[in-house]
N, C-alpha and C positions, 0 to 999 in steps of 0.2 A: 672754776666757775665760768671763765670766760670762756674757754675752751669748749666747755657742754653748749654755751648759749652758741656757739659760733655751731656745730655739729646742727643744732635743732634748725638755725638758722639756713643751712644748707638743704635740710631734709625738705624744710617748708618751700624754699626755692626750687629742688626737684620736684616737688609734686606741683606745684603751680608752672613751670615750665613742663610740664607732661601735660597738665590739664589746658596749657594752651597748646601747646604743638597738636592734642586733639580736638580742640575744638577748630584750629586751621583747617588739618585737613580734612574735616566731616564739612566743613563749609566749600571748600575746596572739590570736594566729592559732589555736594548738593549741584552746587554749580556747574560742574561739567556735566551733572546727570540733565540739566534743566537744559543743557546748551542742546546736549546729546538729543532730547527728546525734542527738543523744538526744532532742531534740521532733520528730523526722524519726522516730524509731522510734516514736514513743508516736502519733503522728498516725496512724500505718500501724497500731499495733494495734488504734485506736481506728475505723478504718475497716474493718478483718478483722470486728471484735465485731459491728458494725453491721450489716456483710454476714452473717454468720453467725445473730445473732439476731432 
């Protein structure tokens, strides 16, 4: 009986270790896409100014 609860116990710990290590990197992901596009916008204003002045 101990042996079963310790197996179940492990199973619950791999999925909740998966469910974090996913939810890191999709935040992780967010975050560089937000970095990515915000010096993606500022590179394009700074190209607008340029052209403009």
């Amino acid at each position: 009986m101990n042996l079963m609860s310790h197996s179940i116990n492990r199973k619950c710990y791999k999925h909740v270790y998966s469910n974090f290590i996913l939810e890191i990197s999709s935040l992780l992901l967010r975050t560089c896409f937000q970095i990515a596009t915000r010096s993606y916008h500022v590179q394009v204003q700074v190209v607008l100014e340029k052209m403009v002045l």
